[in-house]
C-alpha positions, 0 to 999 in steps of 0.5 A: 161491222166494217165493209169490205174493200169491195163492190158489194152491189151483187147481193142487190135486187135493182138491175141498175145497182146490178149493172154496176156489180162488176166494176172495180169501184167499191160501190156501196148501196145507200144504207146506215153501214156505208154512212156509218164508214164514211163517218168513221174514216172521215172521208167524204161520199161520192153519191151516184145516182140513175136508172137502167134505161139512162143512156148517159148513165151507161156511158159514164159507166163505160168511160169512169166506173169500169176503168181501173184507174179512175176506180183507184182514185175513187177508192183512195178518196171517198165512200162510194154510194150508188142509187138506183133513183126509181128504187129510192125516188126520194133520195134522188128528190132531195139530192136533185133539190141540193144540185139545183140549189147550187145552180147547176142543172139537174139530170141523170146520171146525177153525181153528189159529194156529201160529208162524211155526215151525209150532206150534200156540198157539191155536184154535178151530173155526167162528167167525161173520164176526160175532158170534154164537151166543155167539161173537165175529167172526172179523175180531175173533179175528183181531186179537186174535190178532195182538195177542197174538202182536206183544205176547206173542209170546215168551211164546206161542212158549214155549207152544206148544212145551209143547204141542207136547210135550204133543200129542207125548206123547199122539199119538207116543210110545214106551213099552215093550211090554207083554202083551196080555190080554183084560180091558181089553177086557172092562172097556171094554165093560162100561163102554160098555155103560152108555152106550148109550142104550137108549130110544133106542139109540146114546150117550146125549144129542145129536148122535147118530152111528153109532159103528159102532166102538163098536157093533162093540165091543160087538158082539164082547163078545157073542161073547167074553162071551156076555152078551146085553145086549151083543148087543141093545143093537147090533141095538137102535141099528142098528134105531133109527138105520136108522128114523129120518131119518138114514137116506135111506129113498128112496135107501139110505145113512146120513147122518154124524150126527143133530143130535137125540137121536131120529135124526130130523135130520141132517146129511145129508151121507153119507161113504163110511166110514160106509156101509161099516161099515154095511153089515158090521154090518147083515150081523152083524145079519141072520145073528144075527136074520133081520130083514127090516130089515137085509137090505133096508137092506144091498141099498139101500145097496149099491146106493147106492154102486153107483149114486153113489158109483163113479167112472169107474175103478171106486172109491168116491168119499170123500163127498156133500155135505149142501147144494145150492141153498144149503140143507142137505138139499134134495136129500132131504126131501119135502112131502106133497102132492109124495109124494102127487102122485107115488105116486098110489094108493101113497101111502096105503100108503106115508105110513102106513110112514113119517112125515114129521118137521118139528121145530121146530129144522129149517127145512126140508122135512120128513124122512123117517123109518119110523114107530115100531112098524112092523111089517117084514112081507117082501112090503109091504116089498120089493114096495110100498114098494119101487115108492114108492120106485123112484117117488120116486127117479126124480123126485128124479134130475132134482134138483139134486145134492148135490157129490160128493167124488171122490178115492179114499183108499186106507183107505176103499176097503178099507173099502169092498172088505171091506164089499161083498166080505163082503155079496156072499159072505153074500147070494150077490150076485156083481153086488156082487162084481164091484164089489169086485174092480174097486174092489179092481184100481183101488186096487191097481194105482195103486201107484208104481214101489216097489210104494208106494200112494197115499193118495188119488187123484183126476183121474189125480193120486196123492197118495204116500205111504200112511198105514199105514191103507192098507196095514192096510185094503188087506191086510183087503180082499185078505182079504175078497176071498180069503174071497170068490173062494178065489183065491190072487192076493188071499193074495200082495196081502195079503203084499205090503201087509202087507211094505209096512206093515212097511218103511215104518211099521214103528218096527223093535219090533214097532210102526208110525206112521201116516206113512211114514219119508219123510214129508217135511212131516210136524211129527211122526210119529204113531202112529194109535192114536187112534179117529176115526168108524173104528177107529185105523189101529193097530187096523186093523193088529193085526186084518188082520195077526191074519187074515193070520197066522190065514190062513197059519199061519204063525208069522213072520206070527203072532210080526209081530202079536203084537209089534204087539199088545204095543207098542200095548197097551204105549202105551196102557195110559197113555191116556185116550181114544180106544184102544178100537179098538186093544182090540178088535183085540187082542181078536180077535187072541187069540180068532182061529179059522180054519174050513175048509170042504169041499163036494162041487163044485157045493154049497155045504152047509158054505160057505153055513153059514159065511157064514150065521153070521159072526163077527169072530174068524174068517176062511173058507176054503171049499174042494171034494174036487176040488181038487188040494190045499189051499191052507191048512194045519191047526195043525201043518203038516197039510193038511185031507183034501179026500176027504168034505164037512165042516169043521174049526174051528181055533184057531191051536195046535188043530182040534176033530175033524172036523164032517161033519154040516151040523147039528153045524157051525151048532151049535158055529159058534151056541155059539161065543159063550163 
């Protein structure tokens, strides 16, 4: 059935496709009946790619997409498809893939032309609707465009099926498997390390983003390596970027990126996954340090995302916008004499914590940030400043709010669940807890009738089917939940995940493709081994299936991983970027260590140790001499004796001796670091 000449994007459930609903572009989103007009007029596809909080994506939608003399040219000359790249993350890897292929630099909004088959043969990102920044109009790209292609068509055809093949190569193929060791891992850290930027901390130079992949990286080469450097320069980035103005000091959260290298300018829009990850590094970092800094950061950004980022049924919506009234950051930054006129007598004390940056490249109001060299003391900081703050939070409420993107995706929330679940466990917070649990039920239960999950959820609509990042991040947030709870129903959901995982990804060798066996929309199924601003859904596969085999002992479950781990580091041996994620966890996966815990009912002497002194390699089972049984085996099918308190710390073949002393436990847990 033919399209109408029209925006058909108001029957869609992405708030970004939503967004776009209204312009006078005749925006299709991708599905076979777009692809199919392309085919039958023979005009080429202009593909448009970005996300609700996209700063740039706003603004090139204000200056090209809204305007009716742009969407005339864009109507004549292509089928216009636009994505929402959260909801289709696999669409947007691989025409990512093709842009970078061409040599130009990636990011969002991200603007592809394809054949009237589908294949990319050019683009670019945000082009001005004239010209500017150095960069040539957009109605100009336009015709240059369909120049092109009415007079080289053939020629571009024949391009873009060299890049496709190029673009297939890197993000879908099949190589044999090889044995996974440790030293690239060992090697890619090392080499990571003389990138940080330890003046400033983070990856040298601008923009600066949290990279909590990369920092979580270096973070778990301190643990394999003992080598300090690796350890400082994690807790030294954490402390720079949650000083700085990329951090909402009033509110709690981290912004996506700071457009400088001093972490003073943000872009302020704040994405789920970010503050997940946040929150379980900061976790690390207070167990490893005691900093005041860590443990207050964690409470407010937890209590952000309680407090604005859950919908109405219990999950965690994608994102925040930066703009409102028309002005990015507005909802966030304060002039001194509204400080000065809220807080009253406070505000001394509270303006000589935290300064007030305008730099010259920002046009706004001034941006919060803690002032350098601050010293963190307990009582000021948790009691006075947080008065100001509670102060400043309130009169901020009655402002205009930045938009709120409010599908749930499936592998953010699990991020999100392990994240929370993690810090409700270490602080003893099971308000946090039980916001875990009812994001956690939320997800699960929207599964359809084969047990299958969505991938994103918004306004009583499923998006089917899941990517394997789902199934790979829902089985790590069944698992932080059993770490959490002890209750048995999360171990039978993390099986259940991870059975999906395998039936609808798996390749049949041991490996497995970021979409489903009946994706149908799909030009290529990829593999997911390329990092993003989380690890790669490969690399959240090896580490929840290396939990879930350390949590059973069981050696199907093992022999599952370790087949995964061998065809993932088989791909990527040949690779250039983009793999450390899938390092990481072959890393953990070969250093994994299980740590049972007895306590006599009603203390918790060896269970608060364990959450005391985290470590990515290690999953918790916390049991008391009252239970019936245990629920876990030792290497060689023995169960642990649940008559006298203590702990056994197990690899998957072998249990040191038995620890009934609490002080002999923090040490072997404090010296595992070799």
């Amino acid at each position: 059935m033919p399209l109408p000449a029209a925006n058909i994007l108001s029957s869609e459930t992405s708030p970004y496709l939503l967004q776009h609903g209204d312009n006078p572009v005749h925006w299709r989103p991708w599905s076979p009946d777009a692809l199919a007009e392309a085919r039958e007029t023979g005009r080429p596809i202009l593909v448009s790619i970005g996300y609700a909080a996209c700063h740039w994506c706003h603004v090139m939608a204000h200056e090209s997409f809204e305007d009716a003399e742009v969407a005339e040219v864009m109507n004549r000359l292509f089928v216009n498809i636009k994505i929402d790249r959260e909801e289709r993350p696999d669409l947007d890897q691989i025409f990512m893939a093709a842009l970078t292929a061409t040599g130009e630099q990636g990011g969002w909004p991200l603007t592809m032309f394809l054949t009237p088959e589908g294949k990319p043969f050019w683009g670019g990102t945000y082009f001005p609707r004239k010209d500017r920044y150095g960069r040539p109009g957009f109605i100009e790209v336009l015709e240059a465009v369909h120049k092109a292609w009415t007079t080289k068509g053939a020629e571009l055809s024949e391009s873009a099926s060299i890049l496709a093949g190029h673009v297939k190569a890197q993000l879908a193929v099949s190589r044999p498997p090889r044995s996974s060791d440790r030293g690239a891992f060992d090697h890619y850290a090392e080499r990571l390390g003389r990138m940080i930027d330890m003046d400033k901390g983070g990856i040298r130079g601008a923009p600066k983003f949290p990279n909590s992949p990369l920092l979580s990286i270096l973070r778990l080469a301190w643990f394999t390596s003992g080598k300090a450097e690796h350890r400082d320069a994690v807790l030294f980035s954490l402390g720079e970027m949650l000083k700085g103005g990329i951090y909402d000091h009033v509110g709690g959260g981290l912004s996506r990126y700071s457009t400088d290298s001093d972490w003073l300018v943000p872009h302020f829009e704040k994405m789920l996954y970010d503050n997940a990850q946040l929150i379980d590094l900061a976790g690390w970092a207070y167990a490893e340090t005691g900093d005041e800094l860590f443990r207050v950061r964690i409470e407010e950004t937890v209590g952000w995302l309680l407090r604005e980022m859950r919908t109405a049924d219990g999950a965690f919506a994608s994102s925040l916008d930066a703009d409102s009234e028309g002005e990015e950051g507005h909802f966030y930054t304060w002039n001194r004499s509204e400080i000065e006129s809220n807080l009253g007598g406070d505000a001394s004390c509270f303006l000589s914590f935290y300064r007030l940056n305008a730099p010259r490249e920002w046009h706004g109001s001034p941006i919060l940030s803690l002032a350098p060299r601050t010293p963190v003391d307990p009582a000021v900081f948790t009691d006075q400043l947080q008065r100001c703050r509670s102060t400043l939070l309130k009169v901020r409420d009655r402002r205009i709010r930045p938009a709120r993107d409010d599908k749930v995706l499936t592998d953010w929330n699990g991020l999100a669940i392990t994240a929370i679940a993690r810090a409700a466990r270490q602080f003893e917070r099971p308000d946090w807890l039980d916001a875990a649990v009812a994001a956690f039920r939320f997800v699960d239960e929207s599964t359809d009738k084969d047990g299958r999950l969505p991938h994103s959820t918004n306004a009583g609509r499923r998006l089917f089917p899941a990517l394997s990042s789902d199934y790979a991040a829902m089985t790590s947030a069944s698992l932080a939940l059993l770490e959490a709870t002890g209750e048995q129903l999360y171990l039978a959901r993390a099986r259940h995940h991870a059975e999906q995982l395998d039936r609808w990804h798996g390749d049949g060798v041991g490996g497995h493709y970021l979409t489903a066996s009946d994706s149908p929309d799909v030009p290529m199924r990829i593999r997911g081994d390329v990092d993003d601003a989380v690890p790669s859904a490969t690399a959240q596969i090896i580490s929840a299936l290396a939990r879930l085999a350390m949590y059973t002992g069981d050696s199907i479950a093992a022999d599952r991983v370790q087949r995964a781990a061998d065809a993932a580091f088989g791909r990527i041996a040949e690779q250039r970027y983009g793999q450390a994620g899938i390092l990481s966890a072959i890393a953990i996966l070969i250093e994994s260590s299980k740590l049972i815990t007895v306590d006599v009912p009603g203390e918790q002497t060896f269970a608060r140790i364990a959450c005391a002194n985290p470590d990515p390699r290690r999953v918790d089972i916390a049991l008391t001499t009252d239970a019936p049984d245990a629920s876990t085996e030792l290497p060689g099918g023995i169960r642990p004796d649940l008559s006298r308190p203590g702990a056994w710390l197990c690899t998957a073949r072998l249990c040191k001796p038995f620890i009934a002393d609490p002080g002999e436990l923090v040490r072997q847990l404090r010296g595992r670091y070799t």
